[in-house]
DOSETI-652851 format. One line per 5 residues: their letters; for each residue x, y, z of N, C-alpha, C. Coordinates in Angstrom, 3 decimals. Example, Ala and Ser with C-alpha at 12.3 -4.5 7.8 and 13.67 -1.06 7.14 Angstrom:
<recs>
as	13.190:-5.690:7.800:12.300:-4.500:7.800:13.200:-3.300:7.800  12.850:-2.250:7.080:13.670:-1.060:7.140:12.900:0.030:7.870 $
</recs>
This chain:
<recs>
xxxxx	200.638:20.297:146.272:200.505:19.231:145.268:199.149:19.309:144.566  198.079:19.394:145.204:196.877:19.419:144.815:196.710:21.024:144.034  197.271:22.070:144.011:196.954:23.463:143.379:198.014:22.699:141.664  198.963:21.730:142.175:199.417:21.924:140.498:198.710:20.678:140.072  198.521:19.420:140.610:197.334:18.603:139.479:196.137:19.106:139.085 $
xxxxx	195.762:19.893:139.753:194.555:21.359:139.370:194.781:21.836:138.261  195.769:22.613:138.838:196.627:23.523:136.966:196.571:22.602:135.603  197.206:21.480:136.415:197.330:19.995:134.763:196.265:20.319:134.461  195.588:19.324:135.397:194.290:19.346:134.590:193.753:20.131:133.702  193.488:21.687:133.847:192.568:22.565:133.435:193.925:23.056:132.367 $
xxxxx	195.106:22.814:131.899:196.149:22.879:131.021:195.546:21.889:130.140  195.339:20.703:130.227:194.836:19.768:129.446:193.830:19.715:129.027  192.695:19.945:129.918:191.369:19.955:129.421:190.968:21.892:128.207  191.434:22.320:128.974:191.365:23.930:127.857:192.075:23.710:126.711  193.404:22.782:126.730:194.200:22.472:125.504:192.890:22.127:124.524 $
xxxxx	192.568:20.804:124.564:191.695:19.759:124.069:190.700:21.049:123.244  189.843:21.487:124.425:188.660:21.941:124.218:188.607:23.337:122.965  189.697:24.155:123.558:189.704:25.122:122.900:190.213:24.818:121.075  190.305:23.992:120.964:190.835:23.180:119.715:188.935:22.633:118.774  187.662:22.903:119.818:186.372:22.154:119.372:185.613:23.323:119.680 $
xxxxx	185.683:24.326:120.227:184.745:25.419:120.065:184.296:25.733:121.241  185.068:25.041:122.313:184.384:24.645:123.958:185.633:25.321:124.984  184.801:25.541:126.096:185.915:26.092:127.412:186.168:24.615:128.055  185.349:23.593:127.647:185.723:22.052:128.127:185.027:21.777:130.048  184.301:22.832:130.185:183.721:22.831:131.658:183.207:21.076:131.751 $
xxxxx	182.588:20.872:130.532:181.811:19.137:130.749:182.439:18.400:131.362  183.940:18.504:130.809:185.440:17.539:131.631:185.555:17.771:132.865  186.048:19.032:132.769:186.887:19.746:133.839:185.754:20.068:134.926  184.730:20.327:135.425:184.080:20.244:136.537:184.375:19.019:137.569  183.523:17.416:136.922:183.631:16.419:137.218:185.728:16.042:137.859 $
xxxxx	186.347:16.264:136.667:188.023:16.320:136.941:188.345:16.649:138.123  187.712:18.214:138.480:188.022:18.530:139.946:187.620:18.304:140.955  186.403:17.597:140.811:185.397:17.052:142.193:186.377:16.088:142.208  186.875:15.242:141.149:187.345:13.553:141.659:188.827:14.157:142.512  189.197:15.891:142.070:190.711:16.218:142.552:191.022:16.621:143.791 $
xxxxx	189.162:16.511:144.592:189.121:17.073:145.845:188.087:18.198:145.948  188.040:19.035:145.072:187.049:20.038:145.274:185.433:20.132:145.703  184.922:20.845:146.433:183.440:20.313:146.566:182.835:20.598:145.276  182.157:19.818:144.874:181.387:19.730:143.603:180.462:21.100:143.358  180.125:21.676:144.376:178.796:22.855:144.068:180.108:24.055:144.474 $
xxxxx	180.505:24.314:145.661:181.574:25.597:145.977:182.798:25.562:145.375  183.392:24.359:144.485:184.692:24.870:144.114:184.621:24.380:142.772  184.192:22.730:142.445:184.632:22.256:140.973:184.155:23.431:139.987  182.312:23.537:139.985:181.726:24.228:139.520:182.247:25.601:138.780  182.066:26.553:140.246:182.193:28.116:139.668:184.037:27.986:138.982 $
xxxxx	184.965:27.084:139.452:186.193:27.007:138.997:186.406:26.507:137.568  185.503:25.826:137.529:185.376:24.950:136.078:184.643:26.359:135.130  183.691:27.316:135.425:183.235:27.879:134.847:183.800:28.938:134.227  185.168:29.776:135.367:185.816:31.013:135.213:186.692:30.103:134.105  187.284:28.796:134.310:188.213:28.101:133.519:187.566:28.272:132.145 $
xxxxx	186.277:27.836:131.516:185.576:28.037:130.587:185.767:29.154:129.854  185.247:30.017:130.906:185.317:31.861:130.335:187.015:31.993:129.922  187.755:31.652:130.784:189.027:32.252:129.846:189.454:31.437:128.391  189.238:30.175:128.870:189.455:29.685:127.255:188.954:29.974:126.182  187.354:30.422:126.231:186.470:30.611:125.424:186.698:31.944:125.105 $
xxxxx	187.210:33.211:125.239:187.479:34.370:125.602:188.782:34.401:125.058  189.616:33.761:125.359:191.078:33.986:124.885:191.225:32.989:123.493  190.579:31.835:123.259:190.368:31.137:121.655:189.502:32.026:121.196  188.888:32.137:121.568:187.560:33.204:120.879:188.435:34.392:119.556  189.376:34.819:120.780:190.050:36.104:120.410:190.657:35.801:119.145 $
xxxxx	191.454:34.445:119.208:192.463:34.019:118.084:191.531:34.061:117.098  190.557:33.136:117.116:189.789:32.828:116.149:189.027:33.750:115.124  188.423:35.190:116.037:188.299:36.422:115.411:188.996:36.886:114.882  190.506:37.064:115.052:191.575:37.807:114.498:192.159:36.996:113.026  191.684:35.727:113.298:192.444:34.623:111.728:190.813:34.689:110.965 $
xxxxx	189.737:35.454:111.309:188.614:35.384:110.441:187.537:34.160:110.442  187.634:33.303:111.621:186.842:32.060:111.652:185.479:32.264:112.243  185.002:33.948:112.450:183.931:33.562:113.692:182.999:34.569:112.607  181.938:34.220:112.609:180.764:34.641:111.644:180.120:36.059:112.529  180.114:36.971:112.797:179.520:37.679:113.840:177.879:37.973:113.438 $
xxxxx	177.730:37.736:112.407:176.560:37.948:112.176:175.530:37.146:112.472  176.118:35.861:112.834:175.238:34.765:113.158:175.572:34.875:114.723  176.711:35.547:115.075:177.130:35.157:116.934:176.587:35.985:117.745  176.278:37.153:117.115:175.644:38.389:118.207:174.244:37.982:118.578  172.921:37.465:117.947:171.844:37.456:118.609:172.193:35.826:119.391 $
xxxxx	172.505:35.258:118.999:173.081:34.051:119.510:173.647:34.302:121.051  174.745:35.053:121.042:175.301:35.191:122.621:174.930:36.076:123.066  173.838:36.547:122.812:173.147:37.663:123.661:172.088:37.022:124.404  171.341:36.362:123.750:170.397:35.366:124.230:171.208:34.107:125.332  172.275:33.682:125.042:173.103:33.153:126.138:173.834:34.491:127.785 $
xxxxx	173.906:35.176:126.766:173.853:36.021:128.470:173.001:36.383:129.380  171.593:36.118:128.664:170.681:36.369:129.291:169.853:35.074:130.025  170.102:33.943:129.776:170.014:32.727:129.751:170.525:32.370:131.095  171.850:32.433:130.990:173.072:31.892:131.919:173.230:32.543:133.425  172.546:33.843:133.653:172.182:33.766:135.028:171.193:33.813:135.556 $
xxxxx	169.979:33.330:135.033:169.013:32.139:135.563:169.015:31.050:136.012  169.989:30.636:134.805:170.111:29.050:135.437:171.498:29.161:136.391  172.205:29.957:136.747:172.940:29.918:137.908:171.908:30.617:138.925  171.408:31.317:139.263:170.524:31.479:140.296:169.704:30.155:140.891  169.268:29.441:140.093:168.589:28.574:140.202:169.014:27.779:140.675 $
xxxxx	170.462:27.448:140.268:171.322:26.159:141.016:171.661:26.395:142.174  171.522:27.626:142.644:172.058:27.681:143.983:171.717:27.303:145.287  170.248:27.246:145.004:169.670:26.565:145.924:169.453:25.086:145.961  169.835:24.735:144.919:169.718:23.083:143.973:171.031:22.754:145.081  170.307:21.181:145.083:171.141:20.106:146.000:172.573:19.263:144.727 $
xxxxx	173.252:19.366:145.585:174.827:19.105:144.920:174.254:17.421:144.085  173.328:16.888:144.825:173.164:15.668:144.202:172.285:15.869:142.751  170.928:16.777:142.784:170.147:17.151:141.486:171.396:17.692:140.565  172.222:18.491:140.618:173.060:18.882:139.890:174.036:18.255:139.341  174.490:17.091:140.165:175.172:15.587:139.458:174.245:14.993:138.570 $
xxxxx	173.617:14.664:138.763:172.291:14.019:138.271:172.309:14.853:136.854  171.743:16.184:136.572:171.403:16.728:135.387:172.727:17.185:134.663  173.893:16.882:135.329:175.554:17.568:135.214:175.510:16.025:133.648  175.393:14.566:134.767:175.912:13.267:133.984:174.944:13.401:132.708  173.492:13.104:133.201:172.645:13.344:131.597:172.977:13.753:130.360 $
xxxxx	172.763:15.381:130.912:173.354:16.355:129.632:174.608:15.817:128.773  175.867:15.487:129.954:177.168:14.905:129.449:176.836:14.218:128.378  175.897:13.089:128.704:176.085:11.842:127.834:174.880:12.246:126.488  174.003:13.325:126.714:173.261:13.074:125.503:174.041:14.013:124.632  174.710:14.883:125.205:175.585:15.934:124.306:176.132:15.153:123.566 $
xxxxx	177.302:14.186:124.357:177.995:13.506:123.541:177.896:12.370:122.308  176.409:12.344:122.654:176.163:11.455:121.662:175.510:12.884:120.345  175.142:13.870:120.894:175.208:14.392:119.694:176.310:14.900:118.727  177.279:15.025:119.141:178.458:15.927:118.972:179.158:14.335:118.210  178.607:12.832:118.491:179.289:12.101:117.715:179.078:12.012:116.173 $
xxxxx	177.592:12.404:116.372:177.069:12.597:114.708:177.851:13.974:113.908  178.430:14.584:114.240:179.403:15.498:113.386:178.612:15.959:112.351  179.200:15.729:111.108:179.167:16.794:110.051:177.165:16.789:109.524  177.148:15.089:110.296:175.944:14.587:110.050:174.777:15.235:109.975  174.897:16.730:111.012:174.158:17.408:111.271:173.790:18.661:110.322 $
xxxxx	174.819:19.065:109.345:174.818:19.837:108.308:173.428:20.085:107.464  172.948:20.857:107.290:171.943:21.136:106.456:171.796:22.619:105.544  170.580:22.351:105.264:170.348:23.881:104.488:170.661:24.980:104.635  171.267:25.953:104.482:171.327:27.415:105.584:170.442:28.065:105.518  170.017:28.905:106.918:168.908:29.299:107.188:168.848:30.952:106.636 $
xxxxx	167.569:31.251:106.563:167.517:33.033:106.619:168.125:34.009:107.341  168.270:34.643:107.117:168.576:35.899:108.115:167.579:35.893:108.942  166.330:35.778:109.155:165.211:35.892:110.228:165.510:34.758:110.651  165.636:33.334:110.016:165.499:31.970:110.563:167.156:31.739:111.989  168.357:32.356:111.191:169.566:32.309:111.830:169.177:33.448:112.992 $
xxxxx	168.222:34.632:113.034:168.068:35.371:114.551:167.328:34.074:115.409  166.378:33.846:114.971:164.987:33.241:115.294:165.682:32.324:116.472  166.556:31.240:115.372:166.841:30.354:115.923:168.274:30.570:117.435  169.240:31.524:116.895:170.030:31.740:117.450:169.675:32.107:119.143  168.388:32.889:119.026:167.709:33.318:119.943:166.805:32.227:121.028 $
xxxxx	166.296:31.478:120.548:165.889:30.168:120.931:166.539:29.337:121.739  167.529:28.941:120.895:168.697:27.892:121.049:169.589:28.600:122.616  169.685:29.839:121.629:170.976:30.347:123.011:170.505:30.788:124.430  169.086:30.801:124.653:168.546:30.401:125.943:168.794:29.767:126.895  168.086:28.690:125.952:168.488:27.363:126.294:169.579:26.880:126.793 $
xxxxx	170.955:27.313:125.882:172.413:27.054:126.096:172.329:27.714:128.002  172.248:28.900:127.412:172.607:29.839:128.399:171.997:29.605:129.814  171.057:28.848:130.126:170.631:28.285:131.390:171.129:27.063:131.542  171.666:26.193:130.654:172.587:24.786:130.535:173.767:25.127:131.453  174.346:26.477:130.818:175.724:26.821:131.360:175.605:27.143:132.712 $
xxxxx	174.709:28.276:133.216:174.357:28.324:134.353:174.336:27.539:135.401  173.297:26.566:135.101:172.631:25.707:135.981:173.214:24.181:136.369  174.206:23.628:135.275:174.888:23.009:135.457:176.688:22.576:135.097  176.807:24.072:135.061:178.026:24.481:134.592:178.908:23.493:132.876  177.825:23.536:132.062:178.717:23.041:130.714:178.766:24.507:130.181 $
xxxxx	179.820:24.339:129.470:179.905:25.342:128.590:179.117:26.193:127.816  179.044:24.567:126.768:177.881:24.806:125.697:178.369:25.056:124.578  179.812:25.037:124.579:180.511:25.055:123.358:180.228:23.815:122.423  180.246:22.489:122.643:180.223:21.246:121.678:178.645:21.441:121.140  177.639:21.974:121.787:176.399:21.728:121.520:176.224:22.932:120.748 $
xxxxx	176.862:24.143:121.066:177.034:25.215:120.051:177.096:25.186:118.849  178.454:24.615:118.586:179.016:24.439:117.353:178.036:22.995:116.711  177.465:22.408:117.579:176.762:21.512:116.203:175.296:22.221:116.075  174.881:23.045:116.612:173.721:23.912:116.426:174.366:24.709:115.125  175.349:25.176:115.219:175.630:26.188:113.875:175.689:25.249:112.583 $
xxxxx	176.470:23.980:113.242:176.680:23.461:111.467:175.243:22.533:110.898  174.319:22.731:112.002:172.993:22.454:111.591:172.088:23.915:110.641  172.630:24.841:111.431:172.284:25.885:110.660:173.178:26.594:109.163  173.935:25.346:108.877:174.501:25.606:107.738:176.170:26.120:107.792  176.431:26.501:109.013:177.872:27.481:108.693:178.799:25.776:108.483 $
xxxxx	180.107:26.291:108.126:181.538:25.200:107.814:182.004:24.617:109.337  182.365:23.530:108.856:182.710:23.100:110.572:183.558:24.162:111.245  184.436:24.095:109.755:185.866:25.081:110.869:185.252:26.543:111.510  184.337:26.931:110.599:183.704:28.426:111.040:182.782:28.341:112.289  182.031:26.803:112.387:181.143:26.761:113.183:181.994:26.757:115.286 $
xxxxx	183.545:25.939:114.860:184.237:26.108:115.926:184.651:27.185:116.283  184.760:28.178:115.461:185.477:29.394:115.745:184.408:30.392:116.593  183.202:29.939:116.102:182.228:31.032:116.405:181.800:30.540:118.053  181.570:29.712:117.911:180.888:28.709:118.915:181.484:29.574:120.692  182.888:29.715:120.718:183.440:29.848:122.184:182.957:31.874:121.900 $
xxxxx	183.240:31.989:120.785:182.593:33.679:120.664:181.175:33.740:121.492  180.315:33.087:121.300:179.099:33.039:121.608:178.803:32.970:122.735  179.644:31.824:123.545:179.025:30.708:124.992:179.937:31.366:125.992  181.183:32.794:125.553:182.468:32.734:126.297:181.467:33.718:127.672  180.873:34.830:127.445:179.911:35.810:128.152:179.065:34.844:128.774 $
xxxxx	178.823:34.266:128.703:177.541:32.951:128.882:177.745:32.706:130.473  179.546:32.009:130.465:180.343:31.504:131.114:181.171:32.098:132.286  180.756:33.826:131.734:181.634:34.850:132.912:180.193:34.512:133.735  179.706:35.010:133.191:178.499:35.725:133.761:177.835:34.511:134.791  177.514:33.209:134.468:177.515:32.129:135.364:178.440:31.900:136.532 $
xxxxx	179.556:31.921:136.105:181.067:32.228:137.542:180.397:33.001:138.623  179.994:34.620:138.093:180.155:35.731:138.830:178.901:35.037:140.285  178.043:34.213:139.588:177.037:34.021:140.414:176.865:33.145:141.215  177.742:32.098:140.658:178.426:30.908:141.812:179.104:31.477:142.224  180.309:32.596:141.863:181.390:32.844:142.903:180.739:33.241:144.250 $
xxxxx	179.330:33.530:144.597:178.600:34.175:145.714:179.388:32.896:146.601  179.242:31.644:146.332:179.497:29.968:146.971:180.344:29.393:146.690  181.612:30.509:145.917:182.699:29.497:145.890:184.064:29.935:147.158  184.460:28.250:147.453:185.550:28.278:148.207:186.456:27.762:147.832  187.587:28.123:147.312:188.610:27.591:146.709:190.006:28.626:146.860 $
xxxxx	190.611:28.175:147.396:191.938:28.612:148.028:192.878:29.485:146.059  193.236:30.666:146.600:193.933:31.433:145.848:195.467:30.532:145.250  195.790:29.712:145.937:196.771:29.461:145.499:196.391:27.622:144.847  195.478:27.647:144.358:194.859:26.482:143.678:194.291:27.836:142.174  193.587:28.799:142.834:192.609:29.610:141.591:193.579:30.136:140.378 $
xxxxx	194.704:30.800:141.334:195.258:31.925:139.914:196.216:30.996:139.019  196.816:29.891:139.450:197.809:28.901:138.808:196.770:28.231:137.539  195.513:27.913:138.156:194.485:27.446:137.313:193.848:28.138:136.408  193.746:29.680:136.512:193.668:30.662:135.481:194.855:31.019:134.571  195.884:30.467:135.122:197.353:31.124:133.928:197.060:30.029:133.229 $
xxxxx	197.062:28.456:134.078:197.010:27.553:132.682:196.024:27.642:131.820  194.704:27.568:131.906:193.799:27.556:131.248:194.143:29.575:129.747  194.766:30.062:130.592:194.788:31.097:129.142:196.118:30.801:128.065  197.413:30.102:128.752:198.062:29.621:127.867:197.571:28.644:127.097  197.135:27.245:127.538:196.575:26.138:126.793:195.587:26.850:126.116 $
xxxxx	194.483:27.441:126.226:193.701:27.948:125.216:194.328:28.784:124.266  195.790:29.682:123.837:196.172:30.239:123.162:196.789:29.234:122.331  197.570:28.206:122.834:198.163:27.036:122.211:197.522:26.158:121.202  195.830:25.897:121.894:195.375:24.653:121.082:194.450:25.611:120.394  194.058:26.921:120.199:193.132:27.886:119.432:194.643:27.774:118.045 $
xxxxx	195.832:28.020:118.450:196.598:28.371:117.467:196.910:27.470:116.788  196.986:26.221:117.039:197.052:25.292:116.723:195.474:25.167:115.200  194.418:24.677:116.344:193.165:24.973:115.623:192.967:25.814:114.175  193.613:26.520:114.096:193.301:27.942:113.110:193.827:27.155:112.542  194.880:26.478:112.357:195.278:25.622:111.084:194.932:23.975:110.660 $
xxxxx	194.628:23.307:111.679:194.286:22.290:111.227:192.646:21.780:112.238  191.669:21.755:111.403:190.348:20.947:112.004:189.956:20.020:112.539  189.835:19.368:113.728:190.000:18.008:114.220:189.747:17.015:113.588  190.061:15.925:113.528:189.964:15.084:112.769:188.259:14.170:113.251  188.288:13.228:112.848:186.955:12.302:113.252:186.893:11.410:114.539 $
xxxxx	188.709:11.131:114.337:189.308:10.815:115.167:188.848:11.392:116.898  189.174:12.533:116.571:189.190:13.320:117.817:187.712:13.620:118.692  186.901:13.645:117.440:185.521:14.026:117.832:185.103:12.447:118.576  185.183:11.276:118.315:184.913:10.195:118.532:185.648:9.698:119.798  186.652:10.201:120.346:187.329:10.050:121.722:186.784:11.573:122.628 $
xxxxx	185.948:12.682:121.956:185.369:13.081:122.774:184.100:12.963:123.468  183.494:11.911:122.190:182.184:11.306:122.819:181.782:10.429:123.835  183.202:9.614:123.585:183.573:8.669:124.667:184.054:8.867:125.741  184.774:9.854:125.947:185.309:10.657:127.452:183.887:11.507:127.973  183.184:11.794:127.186:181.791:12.675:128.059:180.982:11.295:128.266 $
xxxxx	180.608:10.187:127.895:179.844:9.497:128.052:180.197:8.585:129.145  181.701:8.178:129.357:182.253:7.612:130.324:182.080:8.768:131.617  182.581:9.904:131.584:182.536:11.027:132.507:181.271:10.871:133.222  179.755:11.337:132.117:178.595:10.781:132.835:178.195:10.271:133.155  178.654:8.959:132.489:178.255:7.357:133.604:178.967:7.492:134.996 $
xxxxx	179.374:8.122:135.346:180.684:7.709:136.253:179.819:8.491:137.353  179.895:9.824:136.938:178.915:10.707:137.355:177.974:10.328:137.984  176.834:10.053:137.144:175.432:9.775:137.692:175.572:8.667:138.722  176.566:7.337:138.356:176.583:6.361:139.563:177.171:6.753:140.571  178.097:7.731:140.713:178.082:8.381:141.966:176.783:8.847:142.809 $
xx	176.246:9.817:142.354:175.117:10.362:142.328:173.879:9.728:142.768  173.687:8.931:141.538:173.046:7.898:142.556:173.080:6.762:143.460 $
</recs>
């Protein structure tokens, strides 16, 4: 019973996500601790491989219908691969409670950025300014993902449409970028993960169908305001919920 409300879940949450530029780890970590899993050996590195395939398999769609800018994504997710197993090294020795703690935060300030939307739009940058920054930023991401298993997709994509790209382009690119980010974090929790095979591979088929579904979906229609505004509110509720555990 517990390997298929697993599957739901990460069917639902990759649906959602892969539809915003995200593998949806912000959800789906927390989802599986409340589903039973230990929060550091199973939600985590499970929530993370879940990430990597959505982000990896939307990624793919999204390249192939022309939505992902590569010129802006390569110094960008290179700097996230290099990022992202630091900050999983780091967590490993980190107490399951510091990692709730910085898991709820992040949740809730993300989400309040990701509510300001298009708001964030500005000038477009240089070719030096779009390395500069891409390089900077995707550090940063890339020890986020690590260290407390988010993606980094929602914070992605409003980093790009700050740097000028189209929303729809900025989603497409976004899981291109954070998807390597997200293997590469797994590989290093998997040292500490325990999670039974017949919970893992059911949870990897769903997560690559739902991400082919709501990417295909995506390619044709852009979320609405609607949607962005019930995702601010599900990460902000998520992290409250979170942290008062926690603490």
């Amino acid at each position: 019973m517990q390997a298929f409300t697993v599957a739901l879940a990460v069917f639902a949450v990759s649906f959602v996500f892969s539809m915003m530029g995200a593998g949806g780890s912000q959800i789906l970590v927390p989802l599986l601790f409340w589903l039973g899993l230990d929060f550091k050996a199973g939600a985590i590195p499970l929530g993370l491989l879940a990430a990597a395939v959505t982000c990896f398999s939307a990624g793919w769609v999204y390249l192939r219908k022309g939505m992902v800018r590569l010129s802006t994504g390569w110094p960008f997710a290179l700097a996230v691969l290099l990022g992202s197993p630091v900050g999983a090294l780091l967590a490993r020795p980190t107490s399951s409670r510091t990692l709730m703690i910085a898991f709820a935060v992040v949740n809730i300030l993300v989400g309040f950025l990701v509510l300001r939307g298009r708001s964030l739009a500005g000038e477009g940058l240089s070719r030096r300014g779009e390395v500069t920054t891409g390089m900077v930023v995707g550090l940063g991401i890339g020890f986020m993902i690590g260290f407390i298993a988010r993606d980094g997709g929602p914070f992605t994509m409003a980093v790009l449409v700050l740097m000028g790209l189209d929303p729809r382009e900025a989603a497409g690119t976004a899981p291109f970028i954070v998807s390597a980010g997200c293997l590469v974090a797994f590989l290093v929790h998997a040292l500490d993960m325990s999670v039974d095979g017949a919970i893992l591979i059911p949870s990897v088929a769903a997560a690559l169908l739902a991400s082919q579904l709501g990417a295909r979906f995506m390619s044709r229609r852009l979320e609405s305001r609607t949607v962005r505004l019930l995702f601010t509110a599900v990460m902000v509720i998520v992290g409250a919920v979170i942290l008062a555990q926690a603490l």
